[in-house]
DRENTI-649543 format. One record per residue (C-alpha): residue in three letters; x negated, z negated, y negated. Coordinates in steps of 0.05 Angstrom, whole numbers, padded with zeros to 5 digits, always signed. Last residue first. Layout:
alaXZY
...
***
This chain:
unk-01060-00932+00515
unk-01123-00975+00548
unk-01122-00967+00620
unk-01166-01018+00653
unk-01141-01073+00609
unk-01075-01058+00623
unk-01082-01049+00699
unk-01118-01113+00692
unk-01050-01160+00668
unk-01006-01116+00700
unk-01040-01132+00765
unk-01046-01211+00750
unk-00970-01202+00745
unk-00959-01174+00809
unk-00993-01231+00849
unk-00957-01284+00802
unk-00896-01246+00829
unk-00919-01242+00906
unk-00927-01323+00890
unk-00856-01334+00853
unk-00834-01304+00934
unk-00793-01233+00947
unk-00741-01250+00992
unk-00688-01258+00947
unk-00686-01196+00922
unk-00750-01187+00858
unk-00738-01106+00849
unk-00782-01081+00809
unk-00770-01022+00766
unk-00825-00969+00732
unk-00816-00911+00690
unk-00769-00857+00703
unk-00696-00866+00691
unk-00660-00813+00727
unk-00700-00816+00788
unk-00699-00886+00797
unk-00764-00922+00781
unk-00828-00923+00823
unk-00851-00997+00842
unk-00840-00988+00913
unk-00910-01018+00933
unk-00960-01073+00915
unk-01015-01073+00969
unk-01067-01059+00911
unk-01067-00982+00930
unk-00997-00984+00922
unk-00999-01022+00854
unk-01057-00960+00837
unk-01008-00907+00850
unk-00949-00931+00820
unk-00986-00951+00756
unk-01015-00893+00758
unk-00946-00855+00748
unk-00935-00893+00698
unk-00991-00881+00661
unk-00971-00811+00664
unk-00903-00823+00642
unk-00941-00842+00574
unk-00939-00920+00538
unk-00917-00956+00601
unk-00842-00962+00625
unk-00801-01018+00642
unk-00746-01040+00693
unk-00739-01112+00719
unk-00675-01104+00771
unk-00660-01179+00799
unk-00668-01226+00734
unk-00622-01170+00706
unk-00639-01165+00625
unk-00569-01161+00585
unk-00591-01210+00525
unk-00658-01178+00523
unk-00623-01099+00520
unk-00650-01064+00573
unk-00715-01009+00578
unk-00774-01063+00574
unk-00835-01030+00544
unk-00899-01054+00574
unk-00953-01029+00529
unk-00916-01059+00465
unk-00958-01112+00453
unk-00969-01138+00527
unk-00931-01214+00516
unk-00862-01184+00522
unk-00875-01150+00598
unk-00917-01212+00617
unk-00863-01255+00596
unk-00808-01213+00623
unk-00842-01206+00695
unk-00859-01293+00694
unk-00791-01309+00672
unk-00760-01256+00719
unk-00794-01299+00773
unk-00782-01363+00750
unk-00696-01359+00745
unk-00712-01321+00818
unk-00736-01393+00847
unk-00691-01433+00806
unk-00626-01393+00825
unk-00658-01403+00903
unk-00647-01471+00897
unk-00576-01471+00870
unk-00558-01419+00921
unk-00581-01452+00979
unk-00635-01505+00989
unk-00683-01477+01035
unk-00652-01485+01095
unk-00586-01457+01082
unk-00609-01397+01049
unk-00650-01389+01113
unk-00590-01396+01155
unk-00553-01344+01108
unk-00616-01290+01118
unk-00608-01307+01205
unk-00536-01292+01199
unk-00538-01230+01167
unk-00599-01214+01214
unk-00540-01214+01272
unk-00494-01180+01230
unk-00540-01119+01219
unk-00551-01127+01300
unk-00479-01135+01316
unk-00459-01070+01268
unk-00383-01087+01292
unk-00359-01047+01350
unk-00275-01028+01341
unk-00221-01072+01318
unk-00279-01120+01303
unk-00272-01141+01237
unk-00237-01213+01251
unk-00185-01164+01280
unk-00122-01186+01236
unk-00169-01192+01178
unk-00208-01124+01182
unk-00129-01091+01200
unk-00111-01121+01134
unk-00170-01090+01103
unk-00143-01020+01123
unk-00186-00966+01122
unk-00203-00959+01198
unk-00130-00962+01207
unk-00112-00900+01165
unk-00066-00931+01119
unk+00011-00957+01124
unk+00004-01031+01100
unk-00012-01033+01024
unk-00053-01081+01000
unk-00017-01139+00966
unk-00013-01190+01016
unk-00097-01185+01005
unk-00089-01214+00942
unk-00063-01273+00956
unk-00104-01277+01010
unk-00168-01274+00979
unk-00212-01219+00993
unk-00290-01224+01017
unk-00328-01156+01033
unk-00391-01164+01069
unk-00422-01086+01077
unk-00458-01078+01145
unk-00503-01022+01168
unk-00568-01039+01115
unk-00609-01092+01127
unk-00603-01171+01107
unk-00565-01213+01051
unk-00602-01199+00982
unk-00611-01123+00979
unk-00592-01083+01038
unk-00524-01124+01055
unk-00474-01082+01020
unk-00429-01131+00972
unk-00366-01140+00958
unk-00323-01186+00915
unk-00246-01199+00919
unk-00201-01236+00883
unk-00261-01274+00843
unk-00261-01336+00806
unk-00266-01378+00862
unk-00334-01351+00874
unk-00363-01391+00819
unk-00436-01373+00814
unk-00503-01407+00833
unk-00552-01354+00841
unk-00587-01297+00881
unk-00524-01299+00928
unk-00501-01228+00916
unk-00549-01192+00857
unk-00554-01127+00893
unk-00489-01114+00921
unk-00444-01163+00877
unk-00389-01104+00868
unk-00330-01149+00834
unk-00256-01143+00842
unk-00221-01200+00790
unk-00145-01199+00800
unk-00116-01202+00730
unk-00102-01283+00697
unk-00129-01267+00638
unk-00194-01217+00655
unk-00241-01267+00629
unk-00304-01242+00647
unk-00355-01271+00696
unk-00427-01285+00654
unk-00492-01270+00653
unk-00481-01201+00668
unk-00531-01155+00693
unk-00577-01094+00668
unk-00633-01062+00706
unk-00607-00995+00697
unk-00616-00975+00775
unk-00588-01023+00798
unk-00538-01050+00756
unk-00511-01127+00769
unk-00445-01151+00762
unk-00405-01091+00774
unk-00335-01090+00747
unk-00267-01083+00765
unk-00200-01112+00738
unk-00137-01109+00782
unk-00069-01079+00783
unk-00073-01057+00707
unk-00013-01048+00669
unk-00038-01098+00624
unk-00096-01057+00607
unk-00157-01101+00588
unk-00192-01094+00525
unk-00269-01119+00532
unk-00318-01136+00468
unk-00301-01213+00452
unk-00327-01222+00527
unk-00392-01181+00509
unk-00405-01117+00537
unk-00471-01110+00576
unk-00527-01068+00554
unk-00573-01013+00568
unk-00539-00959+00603
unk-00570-00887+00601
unk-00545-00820+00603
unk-00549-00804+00523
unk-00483-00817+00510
unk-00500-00898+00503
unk-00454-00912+00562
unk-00420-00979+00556
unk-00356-00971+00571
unk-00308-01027+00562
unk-00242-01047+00579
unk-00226-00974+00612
unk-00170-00947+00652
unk-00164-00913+00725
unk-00095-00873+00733
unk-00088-00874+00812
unk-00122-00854+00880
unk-00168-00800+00861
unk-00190-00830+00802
unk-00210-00901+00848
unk-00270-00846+00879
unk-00295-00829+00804
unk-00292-00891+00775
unk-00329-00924+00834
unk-00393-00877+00821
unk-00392-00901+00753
unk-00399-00968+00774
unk-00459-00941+00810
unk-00502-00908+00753
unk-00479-00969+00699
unk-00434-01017+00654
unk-00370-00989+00669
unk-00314-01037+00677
unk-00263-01009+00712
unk-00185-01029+00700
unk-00129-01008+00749
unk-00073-00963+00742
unk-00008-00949+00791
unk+00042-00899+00782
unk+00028-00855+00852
unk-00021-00897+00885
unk-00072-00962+00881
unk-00085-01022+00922
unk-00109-01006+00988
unk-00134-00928+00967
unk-00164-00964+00910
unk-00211-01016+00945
unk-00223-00967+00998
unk-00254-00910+00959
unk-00299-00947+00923
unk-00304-00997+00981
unk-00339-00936+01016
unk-00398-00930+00978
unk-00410-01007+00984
unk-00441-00991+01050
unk-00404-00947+01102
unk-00393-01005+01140
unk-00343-01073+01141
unk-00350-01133+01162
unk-00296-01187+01120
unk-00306-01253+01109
unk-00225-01269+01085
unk-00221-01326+01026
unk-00165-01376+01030
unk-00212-01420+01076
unk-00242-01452+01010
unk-00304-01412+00982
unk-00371-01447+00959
unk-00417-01383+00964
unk-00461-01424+01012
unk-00401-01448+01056
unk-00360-01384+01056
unk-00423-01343+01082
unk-00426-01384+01139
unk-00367-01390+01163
unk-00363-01307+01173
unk-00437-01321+01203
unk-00410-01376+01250
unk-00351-01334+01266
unk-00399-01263+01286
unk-00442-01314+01318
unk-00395-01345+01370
unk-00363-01285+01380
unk-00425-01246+01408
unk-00433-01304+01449
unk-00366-01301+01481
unk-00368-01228+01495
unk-00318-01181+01461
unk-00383-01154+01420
unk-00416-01142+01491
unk-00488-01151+01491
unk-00550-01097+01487
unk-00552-01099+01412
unk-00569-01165+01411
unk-00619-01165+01456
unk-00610-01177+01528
unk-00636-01235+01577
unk-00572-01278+01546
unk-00603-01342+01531
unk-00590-01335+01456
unk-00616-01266+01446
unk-00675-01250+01500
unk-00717-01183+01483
unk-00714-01179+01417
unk-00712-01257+01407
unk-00786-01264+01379
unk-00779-01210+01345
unk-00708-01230+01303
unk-00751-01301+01291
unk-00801-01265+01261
unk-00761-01226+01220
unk-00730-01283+01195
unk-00787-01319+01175
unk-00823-01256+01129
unk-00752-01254+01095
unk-00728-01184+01086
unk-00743-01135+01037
unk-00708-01080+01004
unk-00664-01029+01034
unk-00653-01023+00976
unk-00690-01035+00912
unk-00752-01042+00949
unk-00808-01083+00910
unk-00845-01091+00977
unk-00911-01137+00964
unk-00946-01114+01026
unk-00946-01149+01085
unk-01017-01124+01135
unk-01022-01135+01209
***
């Protein structure tokens, strides 16, 4: 059996250990004979790890028991449309952020819900997204029910380094590809979100965390399935959870655990995007990096190479090397890595070298 490097930006890669472990129990989960996805998710060991991974998550991110742990599906795709339809309506506004490709794609599901407003949009009119707004830079609509943003951009490969000020606003954040990759202060937040294919396991579950505070504010006659106080009232399982998506949920947060958390794995990603930016500042202008410096995403490193076809062998010849999903997005061309938790300083160093003799191998 072969590993490749997997830059995936999503589903991305999973932790070599938990993988094994999910293997080895395939067949017999806990004791059970079954896997899994063979056991009853009323059943009293179902429920035991559905509330241990719910506790869980609140103990690495920091959060006091006034935070809901929330299952939900449809990925973070459908909190677009969920966020809004709980908190929005006739008359109401809310604030979005737009720094990027998917925060854009929440604009357009909270505008059919109520009158969506702008503290900063930072679209260069030219379809790309290169920078983050500055604190000094954002106007806030006091009308506003809530303040949205996304904290890390995909497909740009821009993040902020910072949580806004949104005086005293509820704060609704889309973490899906930069969730847990740091130290943060989650107390900050109202509500944060975050599908699970990046940083926290597979794709099928989305953990969405809300506050109570501001959860007494969603509104109480919707569609049940859309309802996020029918998630707390059922512990998320009015109907079948994702048990096996959950399941490796649980299995990523007990590896945090073990290795240190979020403060130890801040130091381990803080290294990798200092060894990708280096080698991308240090090549003279063959690696071109696309974001602004000061907006850089230590989880989304995006550059391109002097002609689209040297990027293309780039792709070809990283995949050849065992180094694979390196392609950019569609609209962006070029090349993106994606360094989730799970890929290790050494598959880096690895990746580096690469860049290192690809260069001298293919003069511009």
């Amino acid at each position: 059996m072969k590993r490749v490097i997997n830059f995936a930006a999503g589903p991305a890669g999973i932790p070599v250990e938990v993988l094994e472990q999910a293997r080895d129990e395939m067949l017999d989960w806990n004791g059970t004979g079954c896997s899994v996805m063979e056991v009853s998710h009323r059943g009293k060991e179902y429920d035991a790890l559905h509330m241990e991974t719910m506790d869980l998550f609140r103990e690495l991110a920091g959060l006091p028991k006034d935070y809901n742990v929330l299952f939900t599906t449809g990925g973070a795709s459908t909190q677009f449309l969920m966020l809004p339809m709980n908190y929005l309506g006739e008359g109401k506004e809310a604030d979005y952020i737009v720094t990027g490709n998917w925060a854009q794609g929440a604009v357009k599901e909270a505008k059919r819900y109520g009158t969506i407003t702008h503290p900063a949009d930072t679209h260069m009119g030219n379809g790309v997204f290169v920078a983050i707004p500055k604190q000094a830079e954002l106007t806030f609509n006091p009308r506003a029910e809530y303040v949205h943003y996304t904290s890390n951009n995909t497909v740009e490969g821009t993040e902020w380094n910072y949580i806004p000020d949104v005086h005293g606003k509820p704060l609704v954040c889309d973490m899906s590809s930069d969730i847990f990759s740091r130290p943060l202060d989650f107390t900050k937040f109202s509500m944060i979100y975050a599908g699970a294919q990046k940083n926290l396991g597979p794709s099928g579950v989305t953990v969405t965390v809300i506050r109570d505070d501001f959860l007494a504010k969603a509104h109480d006659d919707l569609p049940t399935m859309l309802s996020y106080k029918v998630f707390k009232e059922k512990f998320s399982m009015h109907n079948t959870p994702p048990c096996f998506s959950i399941y490796i949920l649980n299995l990523v947060l007990r590896w945090l655990k073990k290795n240190g958390g979020l403060e130890a794995m801040g130091k381990v990603n803080d290294r990798k995007q200092q060894l990708l930016y280096s080698a991308i500042d240090s090549s003279s202008g063959y690696y071109r990096g696309i974001a602004q410096v000061d907006s850089r995403s230590w989880m989304n490193i995006d550059f391109k190479l002097p002609t689209p076809e040297l990027d293309a062998k780039f792709v070809s010849d990283a995949k050849a090397a065992g180094i694979v999903q390196t392609k950019g997005y569609r609209t962006m061309g070029g090349i993106r890595l994606s360094c989730y938790n799970a890929v290790s300083v050494k598959d880096v160093e690895t990746t580096v070298q690469f860049m290192q003799d690809f260069k001298t191998r293919n003069p511009a």
